[in-house]
VOROBA-499037 format. One record per residue: residue in three letters; x, y, z of N, C-alpha, C in turn. Coordinates in steps of 0.02 Angstrom, whole numbers, plus 50000, padded with zeros to 5 digits. Last residue first. Example, Ala and Ser with C-alpha at 12.3 -4.5 7.8 and 13.67 -1.06 7.14 Angstrom:
2
SER506424988850354506844994750357506455000250394;ALA506604971650390506154977550390506604983550390;
***
This chain:
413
UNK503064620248100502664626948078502224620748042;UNK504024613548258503884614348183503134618948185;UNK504994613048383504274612548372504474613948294;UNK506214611648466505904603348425505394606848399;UNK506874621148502506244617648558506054613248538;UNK507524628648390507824624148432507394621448512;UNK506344631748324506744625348314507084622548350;UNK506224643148382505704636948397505974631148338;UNK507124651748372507314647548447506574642448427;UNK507164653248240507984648648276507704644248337;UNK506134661448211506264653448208506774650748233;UNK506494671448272505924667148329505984660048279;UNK507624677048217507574673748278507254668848314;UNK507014678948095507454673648088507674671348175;UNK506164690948140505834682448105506384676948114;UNK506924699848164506534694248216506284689048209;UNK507424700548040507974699248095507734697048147;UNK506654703447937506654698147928507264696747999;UNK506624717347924506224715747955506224707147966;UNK508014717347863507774721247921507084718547959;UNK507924713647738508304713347787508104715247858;UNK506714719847665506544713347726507224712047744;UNK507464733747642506564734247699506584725947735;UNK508434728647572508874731147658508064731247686;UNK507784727047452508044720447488508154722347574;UNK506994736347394506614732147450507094727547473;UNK508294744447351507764745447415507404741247475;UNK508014738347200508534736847274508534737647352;UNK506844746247156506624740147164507514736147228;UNK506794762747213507384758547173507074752947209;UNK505534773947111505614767147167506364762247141;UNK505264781747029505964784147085505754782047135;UNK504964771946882504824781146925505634780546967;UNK504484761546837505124761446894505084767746953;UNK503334754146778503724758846779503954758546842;UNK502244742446805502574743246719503064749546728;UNK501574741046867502204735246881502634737146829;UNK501064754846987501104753046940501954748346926;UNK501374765247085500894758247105501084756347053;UNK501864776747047502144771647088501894766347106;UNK501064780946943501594778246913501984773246975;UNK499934783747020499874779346977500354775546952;UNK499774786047190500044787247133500284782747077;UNK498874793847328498844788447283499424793047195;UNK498754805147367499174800047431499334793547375;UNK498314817147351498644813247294499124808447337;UNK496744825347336497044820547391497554818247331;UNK495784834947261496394839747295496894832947322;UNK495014827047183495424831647145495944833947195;UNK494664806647165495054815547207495394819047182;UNK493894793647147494484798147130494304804047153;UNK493294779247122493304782847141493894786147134;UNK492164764347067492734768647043492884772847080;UNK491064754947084491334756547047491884759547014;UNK490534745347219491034749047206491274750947119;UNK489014739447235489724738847207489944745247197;UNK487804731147339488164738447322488974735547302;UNK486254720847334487194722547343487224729847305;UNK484904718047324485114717147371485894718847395;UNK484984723447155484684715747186484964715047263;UNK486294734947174485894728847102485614724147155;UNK487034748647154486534743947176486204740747131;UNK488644754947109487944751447090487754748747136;UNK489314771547139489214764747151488664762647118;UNK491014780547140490354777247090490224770447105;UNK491434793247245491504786047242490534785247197;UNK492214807447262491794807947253492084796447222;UNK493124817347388493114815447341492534811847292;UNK494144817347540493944821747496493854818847418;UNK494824815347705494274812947642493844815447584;UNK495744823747762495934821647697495264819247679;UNK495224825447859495384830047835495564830847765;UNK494734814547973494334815847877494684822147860;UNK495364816248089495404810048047495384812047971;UNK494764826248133495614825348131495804821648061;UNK493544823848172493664827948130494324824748111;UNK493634814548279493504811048215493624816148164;UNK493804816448403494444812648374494224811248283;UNK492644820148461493244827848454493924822848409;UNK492354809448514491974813148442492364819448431;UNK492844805748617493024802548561492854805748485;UNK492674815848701493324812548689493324812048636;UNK491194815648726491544821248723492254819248676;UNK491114800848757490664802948704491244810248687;UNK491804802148874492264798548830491864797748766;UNK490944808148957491664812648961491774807448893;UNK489474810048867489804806948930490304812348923;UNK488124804948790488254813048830488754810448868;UNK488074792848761488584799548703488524805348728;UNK488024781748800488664784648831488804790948794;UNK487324770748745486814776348769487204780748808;UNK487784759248695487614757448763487434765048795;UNK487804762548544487534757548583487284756948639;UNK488924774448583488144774248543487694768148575;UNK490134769148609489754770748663488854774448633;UNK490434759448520490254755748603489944760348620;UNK490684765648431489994762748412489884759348490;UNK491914772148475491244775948460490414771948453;UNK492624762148489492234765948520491804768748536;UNK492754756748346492334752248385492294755248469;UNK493254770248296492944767448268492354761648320;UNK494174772548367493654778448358493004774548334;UNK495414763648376495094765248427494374770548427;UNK495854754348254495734754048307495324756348374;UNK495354764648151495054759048150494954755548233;UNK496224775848200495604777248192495374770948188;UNK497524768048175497324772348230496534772648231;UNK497534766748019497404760448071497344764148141;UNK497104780147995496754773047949496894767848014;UNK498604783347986497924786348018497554781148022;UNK499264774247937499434774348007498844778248032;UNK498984779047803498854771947808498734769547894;UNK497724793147737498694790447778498404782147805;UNK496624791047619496934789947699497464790747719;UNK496234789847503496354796247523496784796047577;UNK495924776247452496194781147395496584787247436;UNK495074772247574495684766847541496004771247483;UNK494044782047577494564780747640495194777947607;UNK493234776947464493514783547475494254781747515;UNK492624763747551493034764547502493634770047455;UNK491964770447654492564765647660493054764647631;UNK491044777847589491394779447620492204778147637;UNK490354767747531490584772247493491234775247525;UNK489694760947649490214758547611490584760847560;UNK488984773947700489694771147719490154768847700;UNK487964774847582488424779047640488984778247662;UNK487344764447605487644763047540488174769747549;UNK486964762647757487244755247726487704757747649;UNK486084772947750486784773247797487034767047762;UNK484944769247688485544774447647486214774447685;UNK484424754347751484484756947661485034761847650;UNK484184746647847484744752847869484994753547779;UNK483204734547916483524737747889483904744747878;UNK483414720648056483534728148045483544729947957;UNK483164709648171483044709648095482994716148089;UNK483864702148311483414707948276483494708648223;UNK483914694048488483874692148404483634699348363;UNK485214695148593484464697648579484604697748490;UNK485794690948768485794691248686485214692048668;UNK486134703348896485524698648875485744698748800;UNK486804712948940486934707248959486644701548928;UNK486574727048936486384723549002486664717248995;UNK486784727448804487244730948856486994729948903;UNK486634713248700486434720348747486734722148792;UNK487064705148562487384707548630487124713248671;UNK486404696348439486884703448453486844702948530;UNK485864691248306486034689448370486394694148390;UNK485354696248126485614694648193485484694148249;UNK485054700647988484664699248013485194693548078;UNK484884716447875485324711847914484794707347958;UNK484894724947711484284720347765485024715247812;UNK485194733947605485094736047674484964731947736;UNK484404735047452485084734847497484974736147553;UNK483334733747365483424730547407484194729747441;UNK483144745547285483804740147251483754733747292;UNK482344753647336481904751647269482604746247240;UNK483284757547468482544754647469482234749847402;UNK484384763747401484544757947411483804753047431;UNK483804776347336484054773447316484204764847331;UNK483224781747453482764779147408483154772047372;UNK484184782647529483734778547579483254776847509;UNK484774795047465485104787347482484764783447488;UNK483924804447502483734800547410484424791847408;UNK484044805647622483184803347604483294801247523;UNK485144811247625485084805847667484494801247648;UNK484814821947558485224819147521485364809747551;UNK483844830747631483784826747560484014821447547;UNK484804831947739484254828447732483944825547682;UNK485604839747654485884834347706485234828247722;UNK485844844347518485404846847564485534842847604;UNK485834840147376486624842047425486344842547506;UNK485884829947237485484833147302486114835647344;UNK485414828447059485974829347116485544832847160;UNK485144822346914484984823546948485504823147003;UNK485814814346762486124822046799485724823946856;UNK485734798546817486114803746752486144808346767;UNK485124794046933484884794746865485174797346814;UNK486224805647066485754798547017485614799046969;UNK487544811647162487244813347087486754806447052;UNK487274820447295487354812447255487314814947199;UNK488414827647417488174825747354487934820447338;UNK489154825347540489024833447520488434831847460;UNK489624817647663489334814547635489044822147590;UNK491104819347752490314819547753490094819147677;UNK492504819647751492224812747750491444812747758;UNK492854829247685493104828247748492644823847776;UNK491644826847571491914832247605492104830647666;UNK491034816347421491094817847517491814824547509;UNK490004811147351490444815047357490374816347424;UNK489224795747255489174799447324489804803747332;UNK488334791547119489104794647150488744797247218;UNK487464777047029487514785247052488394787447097;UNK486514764646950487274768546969487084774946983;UNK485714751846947485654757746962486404762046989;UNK485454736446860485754740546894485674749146915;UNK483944730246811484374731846788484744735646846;UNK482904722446868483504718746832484014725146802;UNK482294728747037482354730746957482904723546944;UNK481914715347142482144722247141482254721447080;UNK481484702547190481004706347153481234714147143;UNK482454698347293482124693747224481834698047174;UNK482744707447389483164706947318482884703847280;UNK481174717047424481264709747429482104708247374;UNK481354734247445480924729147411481444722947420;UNK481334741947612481644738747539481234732447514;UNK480414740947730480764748447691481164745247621;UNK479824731447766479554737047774479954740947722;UNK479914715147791480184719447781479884725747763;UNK478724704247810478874707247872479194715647854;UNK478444698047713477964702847700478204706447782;UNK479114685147723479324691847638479224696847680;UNK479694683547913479214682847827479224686747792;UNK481434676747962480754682547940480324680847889;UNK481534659148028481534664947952481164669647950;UNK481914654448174481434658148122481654663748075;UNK482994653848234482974650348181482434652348139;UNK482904662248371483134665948313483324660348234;UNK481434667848404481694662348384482144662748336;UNK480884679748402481374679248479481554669748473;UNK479964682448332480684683348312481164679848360;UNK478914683048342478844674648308479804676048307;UNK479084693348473478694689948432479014683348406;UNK480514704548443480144699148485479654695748450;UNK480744716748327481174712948366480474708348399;UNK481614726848199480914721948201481204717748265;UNK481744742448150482214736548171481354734848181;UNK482524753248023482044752048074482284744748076;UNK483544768448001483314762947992482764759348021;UNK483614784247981484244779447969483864772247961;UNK482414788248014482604790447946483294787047923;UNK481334775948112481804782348103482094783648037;UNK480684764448215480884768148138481134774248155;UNK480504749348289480444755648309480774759348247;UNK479164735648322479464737748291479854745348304;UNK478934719448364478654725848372479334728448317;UNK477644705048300478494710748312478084715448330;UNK476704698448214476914695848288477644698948298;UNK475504701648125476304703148125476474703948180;UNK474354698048154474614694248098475304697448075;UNK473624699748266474274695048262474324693048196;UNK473424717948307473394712848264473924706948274;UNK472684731348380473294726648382473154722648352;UNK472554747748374472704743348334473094736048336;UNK471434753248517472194748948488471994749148443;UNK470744766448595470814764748538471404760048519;UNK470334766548752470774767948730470754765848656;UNK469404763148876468984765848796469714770048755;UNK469724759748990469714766648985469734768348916;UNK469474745148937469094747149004469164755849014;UNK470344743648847469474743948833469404747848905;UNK471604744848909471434749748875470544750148859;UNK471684733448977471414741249027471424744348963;UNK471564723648895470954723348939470814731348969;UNK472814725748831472264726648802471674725848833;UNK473614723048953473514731248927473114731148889;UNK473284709448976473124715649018473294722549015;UNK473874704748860473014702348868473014710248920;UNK475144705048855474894708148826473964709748862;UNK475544705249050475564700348997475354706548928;UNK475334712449170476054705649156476054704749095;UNK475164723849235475094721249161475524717449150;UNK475414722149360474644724449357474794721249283;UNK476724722249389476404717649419475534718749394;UNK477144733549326477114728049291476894722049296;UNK476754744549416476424745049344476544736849332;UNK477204741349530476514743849539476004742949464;UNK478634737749511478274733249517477444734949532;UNK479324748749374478904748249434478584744249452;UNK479904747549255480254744649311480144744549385;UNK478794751249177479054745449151479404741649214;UNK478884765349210478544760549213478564755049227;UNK479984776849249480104771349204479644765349221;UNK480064790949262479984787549277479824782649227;UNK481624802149317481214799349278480844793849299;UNK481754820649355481564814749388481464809049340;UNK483164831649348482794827249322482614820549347;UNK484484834549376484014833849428483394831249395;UNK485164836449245485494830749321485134830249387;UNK484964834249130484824837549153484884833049213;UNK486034828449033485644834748998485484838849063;UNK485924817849112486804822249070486834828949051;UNK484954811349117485184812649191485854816949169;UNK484514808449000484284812949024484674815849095;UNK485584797948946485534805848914485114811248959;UNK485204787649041485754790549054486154797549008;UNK483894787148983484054788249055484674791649088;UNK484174782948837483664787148875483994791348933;UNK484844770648867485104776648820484714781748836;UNK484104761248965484844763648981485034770148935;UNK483104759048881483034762448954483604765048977;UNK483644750648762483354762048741483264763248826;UNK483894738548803484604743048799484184751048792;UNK482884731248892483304732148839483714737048854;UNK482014724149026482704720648980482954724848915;UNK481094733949017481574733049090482434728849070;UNK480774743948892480514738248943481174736648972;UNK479984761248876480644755448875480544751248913;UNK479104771748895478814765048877479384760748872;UNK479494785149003479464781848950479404775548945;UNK479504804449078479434794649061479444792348995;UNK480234815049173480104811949111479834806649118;UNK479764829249266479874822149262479964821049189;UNK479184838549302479764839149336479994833249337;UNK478754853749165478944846649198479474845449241;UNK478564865449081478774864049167478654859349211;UNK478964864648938478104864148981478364864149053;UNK480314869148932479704871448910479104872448942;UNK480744853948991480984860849010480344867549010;UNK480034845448915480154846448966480134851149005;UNK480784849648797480104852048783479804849648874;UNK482254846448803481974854448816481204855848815;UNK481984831348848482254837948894481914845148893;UNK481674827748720481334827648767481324832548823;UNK482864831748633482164836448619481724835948681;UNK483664821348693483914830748700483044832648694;UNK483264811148653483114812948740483264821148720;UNK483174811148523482474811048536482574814148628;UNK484734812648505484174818148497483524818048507;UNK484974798748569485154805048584484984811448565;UNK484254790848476484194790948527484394797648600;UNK484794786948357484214791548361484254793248430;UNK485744778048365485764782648340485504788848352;UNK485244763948411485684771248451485564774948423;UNK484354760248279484144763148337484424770048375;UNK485604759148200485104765048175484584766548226;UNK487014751748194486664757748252486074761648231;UNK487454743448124487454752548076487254754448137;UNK488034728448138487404730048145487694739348140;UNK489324719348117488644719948093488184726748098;UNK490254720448206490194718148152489984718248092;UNK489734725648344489724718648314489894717648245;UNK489344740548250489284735748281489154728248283;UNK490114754648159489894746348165489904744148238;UNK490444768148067490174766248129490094759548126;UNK491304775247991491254769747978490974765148038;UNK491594789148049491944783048086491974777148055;UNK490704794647935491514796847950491884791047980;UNK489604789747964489874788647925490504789947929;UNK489164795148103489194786148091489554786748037;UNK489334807848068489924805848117489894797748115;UNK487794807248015488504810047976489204806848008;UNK487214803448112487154797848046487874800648033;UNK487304813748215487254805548221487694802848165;UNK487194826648151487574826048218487644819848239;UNK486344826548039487084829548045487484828248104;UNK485314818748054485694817647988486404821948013;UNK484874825448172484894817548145485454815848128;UNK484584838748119485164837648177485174830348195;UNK483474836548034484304838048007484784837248065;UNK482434831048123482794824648062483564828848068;UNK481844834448224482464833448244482784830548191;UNK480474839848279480774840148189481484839748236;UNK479374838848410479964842248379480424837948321;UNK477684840748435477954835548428478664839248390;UNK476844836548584477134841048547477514837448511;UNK475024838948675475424834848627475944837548591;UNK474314841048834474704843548763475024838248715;UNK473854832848927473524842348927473974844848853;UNK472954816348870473474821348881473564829948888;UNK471964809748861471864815048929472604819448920;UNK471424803048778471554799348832471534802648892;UNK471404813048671470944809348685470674805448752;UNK472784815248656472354820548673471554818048705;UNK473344805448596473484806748655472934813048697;UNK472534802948476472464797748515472674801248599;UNK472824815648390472224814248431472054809048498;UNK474394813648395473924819048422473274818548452;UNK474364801048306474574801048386474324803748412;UNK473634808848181473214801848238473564799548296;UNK474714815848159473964817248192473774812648214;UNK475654805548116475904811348186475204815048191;UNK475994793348050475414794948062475434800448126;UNK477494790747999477104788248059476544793848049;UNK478954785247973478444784947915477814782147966;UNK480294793148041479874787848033479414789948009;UNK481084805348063480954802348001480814795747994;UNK481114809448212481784807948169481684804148109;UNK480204817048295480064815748208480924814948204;UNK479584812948453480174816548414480074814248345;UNK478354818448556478544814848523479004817348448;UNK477574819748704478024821848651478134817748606;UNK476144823748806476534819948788476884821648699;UNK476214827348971476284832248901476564826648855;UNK475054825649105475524823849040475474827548974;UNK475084826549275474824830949219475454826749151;UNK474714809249386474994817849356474584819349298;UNK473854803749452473564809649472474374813549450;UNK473864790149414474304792849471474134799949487;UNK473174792949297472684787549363473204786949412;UNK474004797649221473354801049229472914799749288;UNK474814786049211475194792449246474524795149253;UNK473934777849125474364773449200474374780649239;UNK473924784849003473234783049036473314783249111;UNK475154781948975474874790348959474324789649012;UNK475434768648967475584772749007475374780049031;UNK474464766048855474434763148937474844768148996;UNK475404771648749474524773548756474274769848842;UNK476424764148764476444769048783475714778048793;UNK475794752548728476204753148769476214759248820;UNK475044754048570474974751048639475074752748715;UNK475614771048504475684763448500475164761848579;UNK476174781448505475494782748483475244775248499;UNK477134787448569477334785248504476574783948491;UNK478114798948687477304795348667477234794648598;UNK478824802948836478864800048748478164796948720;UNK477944813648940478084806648897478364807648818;UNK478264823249066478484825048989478474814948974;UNK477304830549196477734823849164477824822749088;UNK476914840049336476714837749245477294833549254;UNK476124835049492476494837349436476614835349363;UNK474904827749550475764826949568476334832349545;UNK473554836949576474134834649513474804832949578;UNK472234831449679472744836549667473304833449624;
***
């Protein structure tokens, strides 16, 4: 007798081809799903594979434009970063693959979810804590953290043993020792020959941009136009232009792919706790943003600019990361970003060349925060250059304090 149905994430892979199998030999029913946020994936041959195994359905939900508009777009606005470093192109996704899960869930009349996340990363926590937000009775189950499942497949060898043994179809190969996970923002490469993090990736590891050694010699210029800091236009090649959101995300991603822009390769911090090595690229959000950034520096109030840096900014990417964007302070913070771009209005010329993005130029028809004659060394306008003496009077009254008294302590500068 069925336990009941059970909604899997089901990527077509190893892992989660074990699990599909695992839940079938618990005596549930599986529907297994799977979300299109614009990875470059073979979505029949999942179909068949899951269907094959025993799944009672396979579905699979188009989540790219609510991707591109409700993730990537707001990454850009904030100027999303992590660590420093790293665009979030995993997080990212993550919150529309659980939403879709939910409703197709919902749908088929599941009274569970699962999924292939392993016990040490950070997608079990983003998952889990979207599904329990979405839907607060929701059962999940999480393999990986069942000592029934993991005590049985400790190793690789013993999912490739039970898959022969229930005539499961792998592709597994060691001649690319990673795994990997994609999407239309980026894809990441993690464990394997990686989990050393002195090991140099190999050429032939990178996936989505050509090598900088071997990208065109000649430069590639285009414009990105933004609207209250989204991203509305490109214009490439000379007069070609996309506006479509998706498109326009997909001719970025070209753009910086055939320049080689995009490739990071770090140590980073999991929200459990664990450092973790990963080689990411992130092609259109990477030439996206920095466009972005740059815009920002022409259009911004300066006090906005530092408000927002401070707190929206490395918020927002805290709580992407650590899988917090159905929350109260997901709610919060993303209601703080419109505010911000009201002013970002305008259009920035960039080149990609060989692995870099330059800044070419940028300018605004409606923003005039910027002004030529007052920036400028060569005119006076209706700046009285006397002015600045009473600005460092003034500011120079604590300065002259804190040196008094650390002189008078003996210390020197």
């Amino acid at each position: 007798m069925s336990k009941g149905k059970v909604c899997l994430a089901y990527s077509g892979g190893l892992d989660t081809s074990i699990i599909l199998a695992w839940l079938l030999e618990q005596d549930y029913e599986v529907i297994a799903f799977l979300a299109d946020v614009g990875q470059e994936e073979d979505f029949e041959a999942a179909r068949e594979k899951a269907l094959k195994i025993g799944a009672t359905k396979f579905v699979v939900k188009d989540v790219r434009k609510e991707f591109v508009e409700e993730l990537c777009f707001p990454a850009v606005q904030t100027n999303a970063i992590y660590e420093n470093v790293y665009l979030l192109g995993t997080s990212l996704a993550r919150p529309v693959i659980a939403k879709a899960q939910i409703q197709v869930a919902e749908e088929e009349g599941c009274f569970a979810v699962s999924h292939g996340c392993t016990g040490k990363g950070n997608d079990q926590v983003r998952f889990e804590l979207a599904f329990y937000a979405l839907k607060p009775d929701i059962k999940v189950i999480a393999p990986w953290r069942l000592p029934e499942f993991f005590n049985r497949f400790v190793g690789r060898k013993d999912l490739l043993d039970y898959a022969a043994e229930k005539n499961i179809p792998v592709a597994q190969t060691k001649a690319k020792p990673w795994s990997t996970d994609e999407n239309l923002a980026h894809i990441s490469y993690e464990a394997g020959i990686l989990e050393d993090p002195d090991t140099t990736p190999p050429k032939d590891m990178w996936k989505l941009t050509v090598d900088p050694t071997d990208a065109p010699n000649t430069p590639e210029d285009f414009t990105v136009f933004f609207e209250k800091g989204i991203p509305t236009k490109i214009v490439y090649e000379g007069s070609k232009e996309v506006t479509e959101p998706v498109e326009l995300f997909l001719t970025a991603n070209a753009i910086a792919r055939r320049n080689g822009v995009g490739r990071i390769d770090i140590v980073e911090n999991r929200f459990i706790g664990i450092k973790s090595r990963g080689c990411y690229e992130t092609p259109g959000l990477t030439i996206l943003r920095s466009a972005h950034i740059d815009l920002e520096g022409l259009v911004l109030d300066r006090e906005v600019r530092a408000i927002r840096d401070q707190f929206v900014t490395p918020t927002f990417a805290r709580i992407l990361y650590n899988g917090l964007y159905y929350s109260p302070e997901g709610d919060y913070t993303r209601a703080l970003i419109a505010p911000s771009q009201v002013s970002v209005n305008g259009q920035v010329r960039c080149r990609a060349y060989k692995g870099s993005l330059q800044i070419l130029g940028r300018s605004s028809e409606t923003e005039k925060l910027y002004d030529a004659t007052v920036a400028s060394m060569d005119e006076l306008t209706d700046f009285d250059p006397t002015d600045t003496s009473g600005f460092i009077s003034i500011n120079s009254i604590r300065i002259k304090k804190y040196g008094e008294q650390k002189l008078a302590k003996g210390g020197n500068w």
